[in-house]
N, C-alpha and C positions, 0 to 999 in steps of 0.2 A: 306189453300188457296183454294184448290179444293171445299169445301163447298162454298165458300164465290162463285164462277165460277160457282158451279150448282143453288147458289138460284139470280145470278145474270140474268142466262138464262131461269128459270124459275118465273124471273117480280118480284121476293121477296121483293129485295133489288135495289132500287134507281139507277143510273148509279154513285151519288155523296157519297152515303153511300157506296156503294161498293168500290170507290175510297180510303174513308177516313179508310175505314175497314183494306182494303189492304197495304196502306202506316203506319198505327197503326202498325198491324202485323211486316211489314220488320224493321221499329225502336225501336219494342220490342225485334227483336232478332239480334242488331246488335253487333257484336263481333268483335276482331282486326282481320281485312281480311289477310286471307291466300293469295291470287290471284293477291294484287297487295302493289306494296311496292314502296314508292317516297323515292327517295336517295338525302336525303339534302345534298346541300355542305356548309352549314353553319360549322364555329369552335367556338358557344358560343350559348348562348340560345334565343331560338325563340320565340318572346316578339309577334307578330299580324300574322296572318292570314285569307285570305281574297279571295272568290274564283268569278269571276268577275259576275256580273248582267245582261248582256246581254246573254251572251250564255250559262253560266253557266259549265264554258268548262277550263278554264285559273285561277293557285291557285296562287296566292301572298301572299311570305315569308318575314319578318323583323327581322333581327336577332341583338344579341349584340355588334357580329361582324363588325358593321356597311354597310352590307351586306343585299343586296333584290334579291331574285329571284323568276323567274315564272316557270310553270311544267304545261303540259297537262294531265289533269287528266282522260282522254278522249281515248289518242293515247299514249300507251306505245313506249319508245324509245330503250328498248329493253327487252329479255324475259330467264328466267332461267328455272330450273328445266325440261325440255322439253316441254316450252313453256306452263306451268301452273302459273309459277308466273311473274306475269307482271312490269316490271322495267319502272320507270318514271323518268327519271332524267331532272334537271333545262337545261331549254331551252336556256336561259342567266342571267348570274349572275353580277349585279354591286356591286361592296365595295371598298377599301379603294385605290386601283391600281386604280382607276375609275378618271380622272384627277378633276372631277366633285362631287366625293362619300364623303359621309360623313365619317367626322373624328373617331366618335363615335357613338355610339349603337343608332340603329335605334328602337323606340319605337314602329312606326306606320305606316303601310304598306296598303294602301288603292287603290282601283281603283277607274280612273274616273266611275261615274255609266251610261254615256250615251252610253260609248265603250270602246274599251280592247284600243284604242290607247293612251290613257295618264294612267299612275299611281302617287302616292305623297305617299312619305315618308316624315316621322319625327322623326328627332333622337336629343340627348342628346348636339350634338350640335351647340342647338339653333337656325336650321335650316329646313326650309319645302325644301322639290325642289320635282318641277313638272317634271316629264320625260317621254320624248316619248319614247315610246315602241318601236317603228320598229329601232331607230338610237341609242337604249340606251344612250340618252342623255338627259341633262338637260336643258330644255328651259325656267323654270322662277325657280327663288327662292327666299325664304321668311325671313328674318331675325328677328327671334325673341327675346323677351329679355331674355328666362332663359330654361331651358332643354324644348324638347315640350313630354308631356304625350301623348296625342292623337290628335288625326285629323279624320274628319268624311268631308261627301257630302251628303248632301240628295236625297236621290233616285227618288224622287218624284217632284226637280223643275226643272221648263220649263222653268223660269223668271231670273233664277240666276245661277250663279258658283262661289258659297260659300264656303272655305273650312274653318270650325270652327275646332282650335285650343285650346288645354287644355292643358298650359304651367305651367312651377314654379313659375309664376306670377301669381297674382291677378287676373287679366284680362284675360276676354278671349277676342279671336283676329278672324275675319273675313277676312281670305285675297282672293281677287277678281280675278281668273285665268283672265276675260277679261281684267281686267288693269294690271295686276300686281302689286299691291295697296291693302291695310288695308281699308277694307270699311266699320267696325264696328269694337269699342271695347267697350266690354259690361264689366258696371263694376258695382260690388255688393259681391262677393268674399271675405273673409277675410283672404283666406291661396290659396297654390297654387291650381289649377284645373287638376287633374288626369281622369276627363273622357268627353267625349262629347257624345250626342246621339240626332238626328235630330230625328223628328215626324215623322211615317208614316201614318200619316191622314194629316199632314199639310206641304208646302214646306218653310214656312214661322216660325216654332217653333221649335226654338235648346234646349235641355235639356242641364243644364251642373252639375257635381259633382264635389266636392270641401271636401278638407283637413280640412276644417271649419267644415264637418257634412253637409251641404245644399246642396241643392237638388232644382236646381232654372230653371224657363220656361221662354225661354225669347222670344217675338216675336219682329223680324227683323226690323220689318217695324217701331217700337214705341220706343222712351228711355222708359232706364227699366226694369227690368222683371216683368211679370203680377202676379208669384203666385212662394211661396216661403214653399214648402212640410213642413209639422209641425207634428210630430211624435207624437201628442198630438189629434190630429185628426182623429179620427176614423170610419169605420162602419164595419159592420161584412159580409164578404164574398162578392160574386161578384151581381152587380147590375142584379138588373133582365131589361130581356129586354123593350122595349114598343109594344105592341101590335100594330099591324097595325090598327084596329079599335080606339083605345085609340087615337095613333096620329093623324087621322082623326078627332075627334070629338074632339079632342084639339084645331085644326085648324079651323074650323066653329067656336067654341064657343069664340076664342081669335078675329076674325072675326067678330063677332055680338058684341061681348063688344066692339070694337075699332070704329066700326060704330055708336055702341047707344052712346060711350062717344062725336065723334064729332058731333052726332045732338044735346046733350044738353050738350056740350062743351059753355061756357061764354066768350066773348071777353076778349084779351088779358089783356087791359087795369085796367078791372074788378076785371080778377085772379091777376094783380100785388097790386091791392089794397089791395083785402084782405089777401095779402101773407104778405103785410107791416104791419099787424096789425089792420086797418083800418075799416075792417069787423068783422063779428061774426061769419061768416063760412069759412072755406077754401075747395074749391074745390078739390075733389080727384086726377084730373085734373092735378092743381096749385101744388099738393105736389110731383108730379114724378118728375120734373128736379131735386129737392131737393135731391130727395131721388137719384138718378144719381151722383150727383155731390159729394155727401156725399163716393158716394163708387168709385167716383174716388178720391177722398182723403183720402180713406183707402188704394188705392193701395199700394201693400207689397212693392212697389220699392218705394217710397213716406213715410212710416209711418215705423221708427226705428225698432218700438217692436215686427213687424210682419214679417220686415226684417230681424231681428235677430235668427227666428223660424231653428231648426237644423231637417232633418230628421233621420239622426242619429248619432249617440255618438262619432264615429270616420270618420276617412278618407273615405269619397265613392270610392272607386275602380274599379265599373262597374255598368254601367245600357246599359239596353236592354228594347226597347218599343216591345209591344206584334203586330203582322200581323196589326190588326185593329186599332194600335195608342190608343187604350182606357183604356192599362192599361200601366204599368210602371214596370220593375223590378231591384231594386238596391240591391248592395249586400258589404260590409264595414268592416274593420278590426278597432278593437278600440286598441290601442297600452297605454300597462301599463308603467304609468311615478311612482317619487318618488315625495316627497314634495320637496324636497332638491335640488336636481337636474336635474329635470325634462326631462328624457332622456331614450330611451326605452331599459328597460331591456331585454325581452329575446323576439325575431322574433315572434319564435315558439309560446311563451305562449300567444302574444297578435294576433297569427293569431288563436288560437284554439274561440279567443274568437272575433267569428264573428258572421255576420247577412244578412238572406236575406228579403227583404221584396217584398211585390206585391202592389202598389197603385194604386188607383182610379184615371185618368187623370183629368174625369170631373169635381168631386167636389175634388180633391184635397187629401182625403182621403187613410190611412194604412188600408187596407183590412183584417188586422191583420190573412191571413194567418199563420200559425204556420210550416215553413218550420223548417223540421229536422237539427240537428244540425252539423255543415260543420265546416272545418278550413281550414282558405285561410290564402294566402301570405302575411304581414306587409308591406306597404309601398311601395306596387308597382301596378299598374293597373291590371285590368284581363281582361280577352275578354269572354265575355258568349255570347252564343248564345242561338235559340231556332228553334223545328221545326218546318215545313212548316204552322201547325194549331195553335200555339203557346200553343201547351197542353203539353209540355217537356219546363222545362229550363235546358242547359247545363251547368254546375259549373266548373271550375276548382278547385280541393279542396287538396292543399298540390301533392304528387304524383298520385293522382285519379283525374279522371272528374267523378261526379253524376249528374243525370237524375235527376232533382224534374219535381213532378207534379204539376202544375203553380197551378190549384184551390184548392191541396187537403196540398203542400207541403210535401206526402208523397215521399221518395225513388226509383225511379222504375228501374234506376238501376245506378252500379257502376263499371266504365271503367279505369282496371286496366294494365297498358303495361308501361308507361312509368316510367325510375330511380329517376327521379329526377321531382323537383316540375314543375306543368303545370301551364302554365300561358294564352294559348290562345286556343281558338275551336272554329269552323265554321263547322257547318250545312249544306251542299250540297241538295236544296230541287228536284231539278235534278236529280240526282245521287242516293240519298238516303243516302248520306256517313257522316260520322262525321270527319272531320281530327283535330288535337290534335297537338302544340308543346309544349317544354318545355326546362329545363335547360339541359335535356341533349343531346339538340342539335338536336333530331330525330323529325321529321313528322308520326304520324300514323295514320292511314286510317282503321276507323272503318265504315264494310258494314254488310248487313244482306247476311247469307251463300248460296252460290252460289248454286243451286242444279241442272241447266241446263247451257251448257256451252251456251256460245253466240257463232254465226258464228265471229263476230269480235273478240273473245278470243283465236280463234285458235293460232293464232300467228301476225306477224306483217304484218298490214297491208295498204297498201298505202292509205295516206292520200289525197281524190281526189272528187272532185261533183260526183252527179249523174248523171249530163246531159251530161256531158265528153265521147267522143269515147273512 
């Protein structure tokens, strides 16, 4: 690090390269921290984890227990070893005592993304509820038809409060916190939907995966989904950019065509004649709305054999859109049946036999990345994450989380602490932190090692502004 300090004060290095240099570094060597330790009071495993978008300060827990709590990840609540290791425990805990709590295992534990004051759980059963934070109460909820997988909000809209749902039904469900109302059910599915993931390039494009293998983009505002992932579709590695030049001179040149086409553009009347036949020429003109209409009767939500396209062979489990919204990453356990009976033999054997892939948002396209070979969970969602550049994706894989390198699919590294299989992690781009839960019910907080203490580390310290007497 001290290199990276003398060639940043000596003009070497960028103020931005030095930035991305230094945040590389601390996530290459993050390890399970000594320093600070979050004390779940979960008794069953910890299915979502979720740490809130505004201040980046406040983690939300979803357990089996039917059970959610929050922890400041921030302001230790109390401190051991003489005050080196730092104790977090849940701030407040709602479950099944809760006159309001769900009955059963909470799948999906999200914050609203405008403020820490509302969060939404989704558990097993059948139920969303929205709850205010400061009176741990529930002031709307959502009745769905069949256990709910996931729930998401998009980070990114101004226009809406959408909370997309990925339930045991077909359908996915849009329910609207300002009404309290179902204000979209998207339907195209052929088995239940285990994950959702909104765009972040667009506030208006929900990803959803599906038990069917599919891999569908639906945009909000149109029936439909517009494009439907085809594991048949390919190109090799990551697009290259556009030059700023290039798109310049893309834009003039689309500019002078669209002008030369309306000076010797023919009246309307003209181009429908010889569009009828009627002519011996058709105008180039005369053939676009064709050529429009034609691919809007291709669209995959419109035309069976393109909406039948699988992205992959078994159940999608997880996807994670990259920072930029321009790529995709899903990740899938295929479960061995028999002819006979068609019923899954062994967990283990069809979670060894899994897959991640990286796609192309834009054209649609498997990157065919060759990410190294992983074994995840059968039959149950995952939560990955990635970090703050989206050059890491996090995996949960059996009792491990691994690091892949998003463009190279290489290894970078392998996060060993927890007994029992992992099933959620989140990325603190804040903080620096990775936290991890799993079946066996623990929270752990993977940081890069401490080598100066902080003045806030000494011990506890009140929680207060600065402009305060």
């Amino acid at each position: 690090m001290w290199k990276e300090i003398g060639d940043r004060e000596r003009g070497i290095l960028r103020p931005k390269s030095f930035t991305t240099r230094i945040k590389s570094n601390r996530i290459r060597t993050l390890q399970i921290s000594n320093h600070k330790d979050i004390v779940s009071p979960h008794r069953a495993s910890i299915n979502s984890l979720q740490v809130d978008l505004t201040e980046g300060r406040y983690l939300l827990s979803g357990a089996a227990d039917a059970s959610a709590a929050v922890y400041d990840v921030q302001r230790a609540t109390d401190y051991e070893g003489g005050g080196l290791i730092a104790k977090h425990k849940c701030l407040f805990v709602v479950d099944k005592q809760h006159e309001h709590g769900h009955k059963y295992a909470i799948s999906s534990a999200i914050w609203y993304p405008v403020d820490t004051g509302l969060f939404i759980t989704g558990s097993h059963d059948h139920h969303i509820n929205v709850w205010d934070t400061n009176t741990t109460q529930v002031v709307m909820n959502f009745k769905m038809p069949g256990k709910v997988y996931r729930t998401a909000m998009s980070s990114l809209a101004t226009t809406h409060m959408l909370i997309a749902a990925g339930t045991e039904d077909v359908q996915v469900r849009l329910c609207d916190i300002a009404s309290g109302a179902f204000s979209h059910t998207l339907s195209g599915h052929r088995d239940g939907v285990m994950t959702v993931e909104w765009s972040t390039s667009s506030e208006w494009v929900l990803v959803t995966g599906g038990c069917d293998g599919a891999i569908r983009f639906w945009d909000i505002r149109r029936a439909g989904c517009f494009l439907v992932l085809d594991q048949s579709h390919s190109q090799l590695g990551r697009r290259p950019t556009i030059p700023e030049h290039s798109a310049t001179n893309k834009a003039l040149t689309s500019k002078s065509l669209s002008s030369g086409q309306n000076l010797n553009a023919k009246p309307r009347a003209q181009q429908r004649k010889l569009a009828n036949g009627n002519g011996t020429k058709q105008s180039p003109v005369g053939r676009m709305p064709a050529k429009g209409s034609l691919r809007q009767r291709l669209h995959p939500g419109m035309l069976s054999s393109l909406d039948r396209a699988t992205a992959h062979y078994g159940a999608v489990t997880g996807l994670k859109a990259t920072e930029d919204g321009m790529y995709l990453l899903s990740a899938v356990t295929r479960s061995y049946v028999t002819k006979d009976s068609m019923h899954l033999l062994d967990p283990e054997a069809a979670g060894s036999d899994s897959r991640l892939r990286l796609w192309d948002v834009e054209s649609g396209c498997n990157t065919l990345v060759n990410f190294e070979t992983v074994r995840l969970q059968a039959g149950k969602p995952i939560q990955l994450a990635t970090s703050q550049d989206s050059a890491l994706v996090f995996v949960p894989c059996m009792t491990a989380v691994k690091a892949f390198d998003v463009w190279s699919g290489n290894t970078s590294q392998t996060f060993r602490g927890h007994y029992e299989y992992v099933n959620s992690c989140w990325f603190s781009s804040q903080e620096q932190e990775l936290y991890t839960g799993g079946n066996d019910k623990q929270i752990l907080v993977w940081s890069p090692p401490r080598l100066i203490a902080d003045e806030g580390d000494e011990g506890p310290a009140q929680d207060r502004d600065n402009w305060s007497d």
